[in-house]
KOLNU-74104 format. One line per 8 residues: their letters; for each residue y, z, x of N, C-alpha, C, O. Coordinates in steps of 0.2 Angstrom, whole numbers. Layout:
BEGIN
a	Y/Z/X/Y/Z/X/Y/Z/X/Y/Z/X; ...
This chain:
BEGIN
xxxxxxxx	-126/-104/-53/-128/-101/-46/-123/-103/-41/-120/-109/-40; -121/-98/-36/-117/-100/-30/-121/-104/-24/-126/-101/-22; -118/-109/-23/-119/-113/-18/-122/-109/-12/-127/-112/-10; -120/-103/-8/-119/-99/-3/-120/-94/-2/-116/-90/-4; -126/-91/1/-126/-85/2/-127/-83/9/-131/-85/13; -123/-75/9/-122/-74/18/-125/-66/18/-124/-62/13; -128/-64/23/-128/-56/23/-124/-52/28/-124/-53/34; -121/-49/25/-116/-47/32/-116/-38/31/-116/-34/26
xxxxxxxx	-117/-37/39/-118/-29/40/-113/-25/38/-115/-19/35; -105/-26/39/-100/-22/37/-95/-28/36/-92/-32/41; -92/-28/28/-88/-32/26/-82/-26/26/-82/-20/24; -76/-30/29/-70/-26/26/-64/-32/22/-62/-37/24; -64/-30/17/-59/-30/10/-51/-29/9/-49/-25/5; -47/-34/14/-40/-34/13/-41/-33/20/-46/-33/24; -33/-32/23/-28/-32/30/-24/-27/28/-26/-22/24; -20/-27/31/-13/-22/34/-16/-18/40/-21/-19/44
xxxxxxxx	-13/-11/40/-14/-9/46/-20/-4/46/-22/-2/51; -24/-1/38/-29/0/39/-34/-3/39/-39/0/41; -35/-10/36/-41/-16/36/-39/-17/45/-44/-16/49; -34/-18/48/-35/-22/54/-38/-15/58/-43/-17/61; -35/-9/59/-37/-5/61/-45/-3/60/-47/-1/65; -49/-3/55/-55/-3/52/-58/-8/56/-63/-7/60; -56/-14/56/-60/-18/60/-59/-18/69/-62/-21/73; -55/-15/71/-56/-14/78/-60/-10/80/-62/-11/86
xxxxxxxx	-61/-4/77/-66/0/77/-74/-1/77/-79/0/81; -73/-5/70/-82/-6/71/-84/-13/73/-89/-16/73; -78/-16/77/-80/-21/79/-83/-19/88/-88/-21/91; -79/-14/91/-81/-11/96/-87/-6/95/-90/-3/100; -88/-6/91/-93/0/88/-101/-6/86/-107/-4/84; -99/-12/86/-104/-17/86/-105/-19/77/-111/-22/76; -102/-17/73/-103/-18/65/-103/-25/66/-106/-27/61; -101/-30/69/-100/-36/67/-96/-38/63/-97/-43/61
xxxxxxxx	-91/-35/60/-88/-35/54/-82/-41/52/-77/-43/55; -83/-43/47/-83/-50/43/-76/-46/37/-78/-42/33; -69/-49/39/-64/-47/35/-61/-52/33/-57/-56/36; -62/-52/24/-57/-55/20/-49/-53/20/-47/-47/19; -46/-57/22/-36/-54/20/-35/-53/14/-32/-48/11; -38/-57/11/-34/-57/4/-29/-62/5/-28/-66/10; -27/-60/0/-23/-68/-4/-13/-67/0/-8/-71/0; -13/-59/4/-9/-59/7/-9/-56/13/-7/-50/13
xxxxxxxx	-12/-61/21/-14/-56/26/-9/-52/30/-3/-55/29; -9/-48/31/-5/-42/35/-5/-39/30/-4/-33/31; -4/-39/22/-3/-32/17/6/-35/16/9/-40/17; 9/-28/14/13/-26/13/18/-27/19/23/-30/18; 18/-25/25/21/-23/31/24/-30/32/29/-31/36; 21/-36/30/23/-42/34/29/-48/31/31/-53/32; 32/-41/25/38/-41/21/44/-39/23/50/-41/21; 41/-33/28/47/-28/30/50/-30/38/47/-31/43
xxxxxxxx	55/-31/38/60/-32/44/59/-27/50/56/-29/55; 61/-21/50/61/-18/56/57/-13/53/57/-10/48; 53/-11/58/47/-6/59/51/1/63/51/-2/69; 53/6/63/52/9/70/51/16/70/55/20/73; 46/17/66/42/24/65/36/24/68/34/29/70; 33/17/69/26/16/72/27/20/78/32/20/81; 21/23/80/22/25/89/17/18/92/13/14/89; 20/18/98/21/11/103/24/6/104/23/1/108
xxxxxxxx	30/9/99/34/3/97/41/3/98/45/0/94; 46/7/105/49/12/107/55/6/104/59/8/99; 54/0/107/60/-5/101/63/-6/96/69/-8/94; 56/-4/93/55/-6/86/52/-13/85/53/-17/90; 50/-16/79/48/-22/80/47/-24/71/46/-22/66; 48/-32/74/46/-33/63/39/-30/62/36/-28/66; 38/-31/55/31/-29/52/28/-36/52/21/-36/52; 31/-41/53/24/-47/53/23/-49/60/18/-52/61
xxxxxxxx	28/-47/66/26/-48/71/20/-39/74/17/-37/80; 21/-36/70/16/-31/73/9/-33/69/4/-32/71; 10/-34/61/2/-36/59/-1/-42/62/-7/-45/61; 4/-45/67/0/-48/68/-3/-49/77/-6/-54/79; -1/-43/80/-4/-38/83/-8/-35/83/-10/-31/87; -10/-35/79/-15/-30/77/-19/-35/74/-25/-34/73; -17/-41/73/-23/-45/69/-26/-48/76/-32/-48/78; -22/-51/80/-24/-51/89/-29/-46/91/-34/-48/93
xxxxxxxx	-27/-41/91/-31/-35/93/-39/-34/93/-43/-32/98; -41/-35/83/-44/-37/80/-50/-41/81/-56/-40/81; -45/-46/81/-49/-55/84/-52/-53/92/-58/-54/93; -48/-50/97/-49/-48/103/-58/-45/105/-63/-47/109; -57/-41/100/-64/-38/100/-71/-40/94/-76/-38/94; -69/-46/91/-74/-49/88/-73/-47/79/-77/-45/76; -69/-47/78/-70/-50/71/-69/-56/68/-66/-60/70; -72/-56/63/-71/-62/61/-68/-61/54/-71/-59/49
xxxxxxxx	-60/-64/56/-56/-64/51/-56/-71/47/-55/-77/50; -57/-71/40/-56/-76/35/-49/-76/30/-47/-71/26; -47/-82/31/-42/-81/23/-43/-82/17/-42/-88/16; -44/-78/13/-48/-81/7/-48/-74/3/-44/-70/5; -52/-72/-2/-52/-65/-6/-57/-65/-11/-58/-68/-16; -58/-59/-9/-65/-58/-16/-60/-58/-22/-55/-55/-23; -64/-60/-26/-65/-64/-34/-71/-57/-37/-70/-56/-44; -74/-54/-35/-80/-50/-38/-81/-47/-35/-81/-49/-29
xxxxxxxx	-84/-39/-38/-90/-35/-35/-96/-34/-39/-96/-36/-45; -101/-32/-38/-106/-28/-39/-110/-24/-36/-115/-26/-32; -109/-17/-38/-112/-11/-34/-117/-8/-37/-117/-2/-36; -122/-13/-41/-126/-12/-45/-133/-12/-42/-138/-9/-44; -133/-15/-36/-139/-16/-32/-137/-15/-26/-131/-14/-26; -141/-16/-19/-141/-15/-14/-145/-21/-10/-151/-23/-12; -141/-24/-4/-134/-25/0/-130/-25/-8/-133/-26/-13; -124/-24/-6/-122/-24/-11/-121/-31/-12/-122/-34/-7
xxxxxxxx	-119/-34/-17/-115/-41/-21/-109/-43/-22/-106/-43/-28; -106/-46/-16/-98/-47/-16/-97/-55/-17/-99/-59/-13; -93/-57/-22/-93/-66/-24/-86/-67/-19/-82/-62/-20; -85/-72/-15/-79/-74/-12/-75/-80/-18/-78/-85/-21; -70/-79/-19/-67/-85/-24/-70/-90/-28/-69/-95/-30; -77/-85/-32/-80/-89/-36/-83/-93/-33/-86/-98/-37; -85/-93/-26/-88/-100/-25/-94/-99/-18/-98/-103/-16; -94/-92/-16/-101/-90/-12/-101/-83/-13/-96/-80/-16
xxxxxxxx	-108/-80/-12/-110/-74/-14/-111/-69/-6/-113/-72/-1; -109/-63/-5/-109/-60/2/-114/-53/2/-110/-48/2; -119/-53/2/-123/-47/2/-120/-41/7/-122/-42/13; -117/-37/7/-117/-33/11/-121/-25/13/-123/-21/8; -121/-23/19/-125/-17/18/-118/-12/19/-120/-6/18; -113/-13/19/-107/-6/21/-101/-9/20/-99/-13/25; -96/-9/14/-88/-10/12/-83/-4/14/-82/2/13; -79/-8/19/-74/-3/19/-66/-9/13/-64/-14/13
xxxxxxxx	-66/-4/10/-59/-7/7/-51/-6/7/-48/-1/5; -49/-9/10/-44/-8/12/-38/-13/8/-34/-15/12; -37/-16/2/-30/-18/-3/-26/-16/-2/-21/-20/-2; -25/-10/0/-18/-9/-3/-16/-7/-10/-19/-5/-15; -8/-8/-8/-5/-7/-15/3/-10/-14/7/-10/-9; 4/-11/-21/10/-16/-22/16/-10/-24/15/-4/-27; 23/-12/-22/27/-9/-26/29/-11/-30/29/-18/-30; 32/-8/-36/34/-10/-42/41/-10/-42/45/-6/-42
xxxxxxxx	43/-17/-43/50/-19/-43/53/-20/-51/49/-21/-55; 59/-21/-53/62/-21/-58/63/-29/-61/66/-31/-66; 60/-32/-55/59/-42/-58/67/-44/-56/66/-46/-50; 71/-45/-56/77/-49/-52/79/-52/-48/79/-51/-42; 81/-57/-50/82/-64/-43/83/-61/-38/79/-62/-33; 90/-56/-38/93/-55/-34/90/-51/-29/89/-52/-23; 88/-44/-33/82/-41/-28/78/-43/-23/79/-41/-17; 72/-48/-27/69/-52/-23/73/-55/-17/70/-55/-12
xxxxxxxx	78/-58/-18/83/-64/-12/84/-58/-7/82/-59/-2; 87/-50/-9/89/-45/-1/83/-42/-1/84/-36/1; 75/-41/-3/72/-37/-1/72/-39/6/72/-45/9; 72/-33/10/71/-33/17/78/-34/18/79/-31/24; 84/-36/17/90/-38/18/96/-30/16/102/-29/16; 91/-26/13/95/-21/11/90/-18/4/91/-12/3; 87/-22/1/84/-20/-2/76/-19/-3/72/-23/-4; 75/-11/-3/70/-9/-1/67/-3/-6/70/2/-9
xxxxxxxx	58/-5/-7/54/1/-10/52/7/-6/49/11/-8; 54/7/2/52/14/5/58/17/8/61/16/13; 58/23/4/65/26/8/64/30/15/68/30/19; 57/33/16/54/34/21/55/29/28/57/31/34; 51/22/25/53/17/31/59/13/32/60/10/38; 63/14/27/70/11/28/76/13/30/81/11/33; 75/22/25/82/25/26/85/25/30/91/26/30; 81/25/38/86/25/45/91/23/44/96/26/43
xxxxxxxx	90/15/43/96/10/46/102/11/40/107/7/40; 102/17/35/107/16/31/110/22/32/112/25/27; 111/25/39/115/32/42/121/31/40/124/26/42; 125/39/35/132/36/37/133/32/31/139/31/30; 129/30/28/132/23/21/131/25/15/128/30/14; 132/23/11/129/24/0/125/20/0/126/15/3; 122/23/-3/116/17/-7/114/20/-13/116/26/-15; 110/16/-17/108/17/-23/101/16/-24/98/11/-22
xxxxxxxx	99/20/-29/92/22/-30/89/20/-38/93/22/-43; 85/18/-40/83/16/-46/75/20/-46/69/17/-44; 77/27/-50/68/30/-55/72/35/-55/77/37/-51; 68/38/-59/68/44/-65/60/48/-63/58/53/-66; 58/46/-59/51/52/-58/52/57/-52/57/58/-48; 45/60/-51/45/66/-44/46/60/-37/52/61/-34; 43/56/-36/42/51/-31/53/50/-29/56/52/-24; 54/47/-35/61/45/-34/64/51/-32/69/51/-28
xxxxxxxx	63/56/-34/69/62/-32/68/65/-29/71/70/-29; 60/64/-24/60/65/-16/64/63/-14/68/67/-10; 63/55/-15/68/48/-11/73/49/-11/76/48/-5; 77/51/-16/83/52/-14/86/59/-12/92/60/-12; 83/63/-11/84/70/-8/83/67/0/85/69/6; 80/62/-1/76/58/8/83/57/11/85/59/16; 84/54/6/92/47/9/97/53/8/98/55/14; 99/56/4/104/62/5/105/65/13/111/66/16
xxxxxxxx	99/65/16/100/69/23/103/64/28/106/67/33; 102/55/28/102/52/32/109/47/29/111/42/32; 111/49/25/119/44/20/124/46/18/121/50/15; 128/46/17/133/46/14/134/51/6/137/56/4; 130/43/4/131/44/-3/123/43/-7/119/40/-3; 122/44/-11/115/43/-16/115/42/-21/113/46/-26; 119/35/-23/118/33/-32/111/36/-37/106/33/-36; 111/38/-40/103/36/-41/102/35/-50/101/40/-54
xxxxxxxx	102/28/-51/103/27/-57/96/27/-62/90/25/-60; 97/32/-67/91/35/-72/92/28/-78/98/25/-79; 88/27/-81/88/21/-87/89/25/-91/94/24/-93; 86/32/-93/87/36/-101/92/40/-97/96/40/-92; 90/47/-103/97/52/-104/91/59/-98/93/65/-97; 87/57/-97/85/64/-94/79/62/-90/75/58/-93; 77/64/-85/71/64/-81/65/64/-81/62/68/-84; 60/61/-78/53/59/-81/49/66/-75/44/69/-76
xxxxxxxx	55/66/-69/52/72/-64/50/78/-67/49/79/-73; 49/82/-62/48/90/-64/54/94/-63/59/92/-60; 54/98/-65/60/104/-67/63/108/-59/68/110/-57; 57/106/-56/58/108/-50/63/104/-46/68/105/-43; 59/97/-46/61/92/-43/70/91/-47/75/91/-43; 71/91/-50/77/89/-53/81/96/-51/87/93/-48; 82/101/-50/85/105/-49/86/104/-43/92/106/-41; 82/101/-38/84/99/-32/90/94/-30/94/94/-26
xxxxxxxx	87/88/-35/92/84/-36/97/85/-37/102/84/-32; 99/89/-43/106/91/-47/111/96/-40/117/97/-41; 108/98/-35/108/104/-32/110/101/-27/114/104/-24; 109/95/-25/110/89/-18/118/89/-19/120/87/-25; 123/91/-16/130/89/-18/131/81/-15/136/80/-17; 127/76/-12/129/71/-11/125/64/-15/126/58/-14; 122/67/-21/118/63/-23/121/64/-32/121/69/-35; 124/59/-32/127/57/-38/123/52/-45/122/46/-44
xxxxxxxx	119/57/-51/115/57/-57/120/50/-59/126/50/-58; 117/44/-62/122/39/-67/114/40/-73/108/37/-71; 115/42/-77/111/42/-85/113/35/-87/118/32/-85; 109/33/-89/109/31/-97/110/23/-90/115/20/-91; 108/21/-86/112/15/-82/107/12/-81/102/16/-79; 106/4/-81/101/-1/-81/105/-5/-76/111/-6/-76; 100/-8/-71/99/-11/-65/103/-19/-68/98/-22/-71; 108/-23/-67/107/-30/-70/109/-36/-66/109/-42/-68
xxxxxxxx	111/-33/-58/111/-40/-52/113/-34/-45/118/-30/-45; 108/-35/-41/110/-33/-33/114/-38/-30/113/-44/-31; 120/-34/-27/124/-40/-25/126/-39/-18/125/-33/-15; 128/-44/-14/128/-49/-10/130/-52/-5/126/-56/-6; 132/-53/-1/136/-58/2/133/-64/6/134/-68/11; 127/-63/2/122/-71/6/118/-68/13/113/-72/15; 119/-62/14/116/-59/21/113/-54/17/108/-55/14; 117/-50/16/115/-43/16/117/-39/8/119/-43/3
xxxxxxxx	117/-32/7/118/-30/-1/125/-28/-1/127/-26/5; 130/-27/-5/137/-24/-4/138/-20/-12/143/-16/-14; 132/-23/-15/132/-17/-22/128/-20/-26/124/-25/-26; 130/-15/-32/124/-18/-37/129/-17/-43/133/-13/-43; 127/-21/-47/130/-21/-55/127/-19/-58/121/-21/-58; 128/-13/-64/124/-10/-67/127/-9/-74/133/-8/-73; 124/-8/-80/126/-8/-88/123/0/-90/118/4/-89; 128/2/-95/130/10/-96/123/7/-102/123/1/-103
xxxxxxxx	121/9/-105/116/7/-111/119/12/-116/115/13/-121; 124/16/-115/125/22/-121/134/19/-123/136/16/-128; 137/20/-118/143/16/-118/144/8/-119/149/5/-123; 139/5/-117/140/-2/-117/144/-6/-113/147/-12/-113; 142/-1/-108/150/-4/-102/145/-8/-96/139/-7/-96; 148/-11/-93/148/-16/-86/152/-12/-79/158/-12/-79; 148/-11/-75/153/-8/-69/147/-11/-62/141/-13/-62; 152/-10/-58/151/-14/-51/150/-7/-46/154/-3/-48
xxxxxxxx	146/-5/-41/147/0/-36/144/-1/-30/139/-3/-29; 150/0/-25/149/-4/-18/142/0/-12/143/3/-7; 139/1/-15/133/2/-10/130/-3/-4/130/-10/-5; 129/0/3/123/-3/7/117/-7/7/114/-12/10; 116/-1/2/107/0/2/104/0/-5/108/2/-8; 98/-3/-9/97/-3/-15/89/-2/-13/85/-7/-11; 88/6/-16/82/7/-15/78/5/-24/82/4/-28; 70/5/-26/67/7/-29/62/11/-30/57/10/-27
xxxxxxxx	61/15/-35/59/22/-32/54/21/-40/54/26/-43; 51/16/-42/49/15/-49/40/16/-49/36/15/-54; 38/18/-43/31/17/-44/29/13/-39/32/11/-34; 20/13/-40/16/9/-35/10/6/-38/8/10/-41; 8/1/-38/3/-1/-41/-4/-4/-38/-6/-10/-36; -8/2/-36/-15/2/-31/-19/-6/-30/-22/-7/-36; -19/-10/-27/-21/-18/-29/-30/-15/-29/-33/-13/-23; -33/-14/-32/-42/-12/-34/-43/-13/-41/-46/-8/-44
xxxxxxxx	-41/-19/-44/-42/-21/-53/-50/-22/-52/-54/-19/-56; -51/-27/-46/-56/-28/-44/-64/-25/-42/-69/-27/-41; -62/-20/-42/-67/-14/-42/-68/-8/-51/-72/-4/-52; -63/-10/-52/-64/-6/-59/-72/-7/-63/-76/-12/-64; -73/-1/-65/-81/0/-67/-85/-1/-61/-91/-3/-62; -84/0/-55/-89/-1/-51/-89/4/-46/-94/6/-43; -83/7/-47/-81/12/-40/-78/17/-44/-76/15/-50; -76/25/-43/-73/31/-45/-66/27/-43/-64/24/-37
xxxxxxxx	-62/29/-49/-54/30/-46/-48/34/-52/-49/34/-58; -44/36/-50/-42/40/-57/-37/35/-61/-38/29/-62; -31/40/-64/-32/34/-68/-24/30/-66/-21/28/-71; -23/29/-62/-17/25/-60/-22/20/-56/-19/15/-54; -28/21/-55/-31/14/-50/-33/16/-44/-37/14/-40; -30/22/-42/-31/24/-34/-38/26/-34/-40/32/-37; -43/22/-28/-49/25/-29/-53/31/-26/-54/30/-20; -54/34/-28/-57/42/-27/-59/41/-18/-61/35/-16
xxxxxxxx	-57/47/-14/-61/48/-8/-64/56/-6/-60/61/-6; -70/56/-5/-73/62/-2/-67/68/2/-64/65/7; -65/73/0/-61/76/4/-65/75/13/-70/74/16; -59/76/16/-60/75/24/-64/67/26/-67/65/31; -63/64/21/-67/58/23/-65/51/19/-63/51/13; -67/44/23/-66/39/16/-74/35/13/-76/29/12; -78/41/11/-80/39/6/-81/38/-1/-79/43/-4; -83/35/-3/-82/35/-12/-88/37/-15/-93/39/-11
xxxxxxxx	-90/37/-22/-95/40/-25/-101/34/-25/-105/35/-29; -100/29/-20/-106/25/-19/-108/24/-11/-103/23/-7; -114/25/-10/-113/25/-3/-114/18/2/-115/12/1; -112/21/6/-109/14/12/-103/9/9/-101/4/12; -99/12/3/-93/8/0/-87/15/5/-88/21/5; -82/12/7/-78/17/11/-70/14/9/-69/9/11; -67/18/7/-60/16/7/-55/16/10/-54/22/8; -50/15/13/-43/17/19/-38/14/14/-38/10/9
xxxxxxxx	-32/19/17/-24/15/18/-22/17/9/-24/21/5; -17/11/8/-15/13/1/-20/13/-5/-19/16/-11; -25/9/-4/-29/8/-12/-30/16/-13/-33/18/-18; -29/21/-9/-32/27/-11/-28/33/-7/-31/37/-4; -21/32/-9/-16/36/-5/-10/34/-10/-7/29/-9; -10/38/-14/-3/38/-17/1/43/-17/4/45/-22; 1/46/-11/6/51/-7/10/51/-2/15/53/-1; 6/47/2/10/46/12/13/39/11/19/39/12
xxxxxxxx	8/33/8/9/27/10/11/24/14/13/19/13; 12/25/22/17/25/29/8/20/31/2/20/29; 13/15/39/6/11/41/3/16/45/-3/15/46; 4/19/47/2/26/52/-2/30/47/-8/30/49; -1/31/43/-5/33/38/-13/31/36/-18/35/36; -10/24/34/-16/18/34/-20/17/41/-26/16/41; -17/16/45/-19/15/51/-25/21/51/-31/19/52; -23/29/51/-28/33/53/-34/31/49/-39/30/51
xxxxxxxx	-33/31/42/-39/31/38/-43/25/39/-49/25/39; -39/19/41/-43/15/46/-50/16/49/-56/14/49; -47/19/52/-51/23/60/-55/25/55/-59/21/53; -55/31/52/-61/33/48/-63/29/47/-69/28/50; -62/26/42/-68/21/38/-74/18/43/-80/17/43; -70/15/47/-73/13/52/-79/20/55/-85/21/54; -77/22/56/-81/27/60/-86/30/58/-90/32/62; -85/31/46/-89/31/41/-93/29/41/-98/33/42
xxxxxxxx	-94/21/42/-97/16/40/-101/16/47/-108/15/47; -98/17/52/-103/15/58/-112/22/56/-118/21/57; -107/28/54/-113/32/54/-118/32/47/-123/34/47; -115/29/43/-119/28/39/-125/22/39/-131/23/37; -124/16/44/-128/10/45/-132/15/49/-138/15/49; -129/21/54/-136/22/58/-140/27/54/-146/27/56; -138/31/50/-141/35/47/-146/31/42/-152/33/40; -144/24/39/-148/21/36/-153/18/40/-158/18/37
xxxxxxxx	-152/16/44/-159/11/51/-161/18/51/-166/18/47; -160/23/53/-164/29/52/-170/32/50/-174/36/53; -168/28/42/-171/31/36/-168/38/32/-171/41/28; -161/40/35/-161/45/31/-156/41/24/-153/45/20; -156/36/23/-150/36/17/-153/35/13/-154/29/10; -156/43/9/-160/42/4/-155/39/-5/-157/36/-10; -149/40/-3/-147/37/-10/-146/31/-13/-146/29/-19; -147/27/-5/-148/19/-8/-156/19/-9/-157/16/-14
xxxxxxx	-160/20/-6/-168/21/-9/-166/21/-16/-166/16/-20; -163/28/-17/-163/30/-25/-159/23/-30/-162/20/-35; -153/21/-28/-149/17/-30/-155/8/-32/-156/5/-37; -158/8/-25/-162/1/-28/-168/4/-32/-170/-1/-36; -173/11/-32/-176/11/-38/-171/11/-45/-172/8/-50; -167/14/-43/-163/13/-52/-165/6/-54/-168/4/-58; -162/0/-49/-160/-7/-53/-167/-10/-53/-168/-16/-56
């Protein structure tokens, strides 16, 4: 048995800029709304150095001094921001059944979830040491600063040879090293590629140190895997273009999602196949990914949830009727 039990009108599930956005809304909207961070509050953004695609931000600004902006904002209008992270769901009954860290239980009447998602890195000391210093998963949020220079790109899928068709327009040069002998893209998409006269294919080449000068990147070392060779190339920039990994393990079997993890939303809207569960930002966007992105679906969710609570005081929310006769 947990020690603790709370009932809360509108929980929201994670930060960044659509959990923080989500809560400013229905906090002004009067949800009272009670937000876990997770185990990494601001999200993703509070990784990245300079921001300056957001509108309002005519400077530009880092990502952890604007999350936390937005976490002020937030706070401003009455949330109540916790750090800690659900351990469990259950959307078997209604309020629903959310366990915090294994140690209290949170009845809720309306979930907005907002996680996120992580990018997938190649594991490397080095990487890790320049992420943000040069070494970067969004070519979108990054590629400004690398006008005019080479850089190099690591994936073989559609995603990747966006990316680098991305940086083509705004660099120099575009490494973009494939692990095998041919592409994981579409035919479409690779023609494209092949077609870029500034974006130079390396086959068969495996990623094996980002290098350095203690600040910033000046290249990377990479191994021919067919040749068996070692070579060095003076790049800027060292993108990863290998995927994204939606953070919603914790709702599997409880919520619709396909099968990369990203969970299902209502077209024109964020909600899911359970009602008053609502979801924003990346847990359920593996197309745009951008904070402005996340931010809108924010707002919706928020906006979701406010209509749903009232349509529930109502009486019209006949599917939770239906949902607590099932259990």
């Amino acid at each position: 048995m947990l020690a603790e039990t709370e009932h809360i009108k509108c929980l929201i599930i994670g930060s960044g800029p659509a959990g923080y956005t989500a809560a400013i809304y229905a906090s002004r909207a009067g949800l009272q709304p009670v937000m876990y961070t997770g185990i990494e509050p601001g999200g993703q953004l509070t990784k990245t150095t300079e921001v300056e695609n957001f509108p309002g931000y005519p400077s530009g600004i880092t990502g952890a001094v604007m999350m936390e902006d937005f976490r002020m904002q937030a706070l401003r209008f009455g949330t109540d921001v916790r750090y800690d992270y659900i351990s469990s769901v259950d959307f078997n009954t209604y309020p629903y059944e959310v366990t915090v860290d294994e140690r209290k239980k949170i009845l809720a009447d309306s979930i907005i979830i907002s996680t996120g998602a992580s990018a997938k890195w190649l594991g490397l000391e080095s990487e890790a040491r320049y992420n943000g210093s040069g070494v970067s998963a969004c070519a979108v949020c990054d590629g400004y600063f690398f006008r005019g220079k080479d850089v190099a790109l690591v994936g073989a899928g559609d995603t990747a040879a966006e990316e680098a068709i991305y940086l083509s327009k705004l660099t120099n040069k575009v490494y973009m090293l494939v692990r095998r002998d041919e592409f994981r893209a579409s035919r479409l998409m690779v023609q494209r590629v092949l077609s870029t006269p500034n974006i130079e294919v390396l086959y068969n080449t495996e990623t094996l140190e980002v290098l350095g000068d203690g600040r910033t990147v000046t290249g990377v070392k990479v191994f021919n895997n067919q040749l068996n060779q070692e070579s060095s190339i003076p790049v800027n920039g060292f993108f990863v273009a290998i995927g994204h990994t939606p953070n919603t393990e914790i709702f599997r079997g409880a919520i619709d999602m396909d099968a990369a993890g990203y969970i299902k939303t209502n077209a024109r809207s964020t909600a899911t196949n359970m009602p008053g569960v609502f979801c924003c930002g990346d847990a359920q966007d593996p197309v745009y990914r951008q904070a402005i992105t996340a931010a809108g679906t924010g707002c919706m969710a928020a906006l979701d949830a406010e209509r749903f609570l009232n349509e529930r005081e109502a009486g019209l929310s006949f599917a939770i009727n239906d949902l607590q006769q099932a259990s």
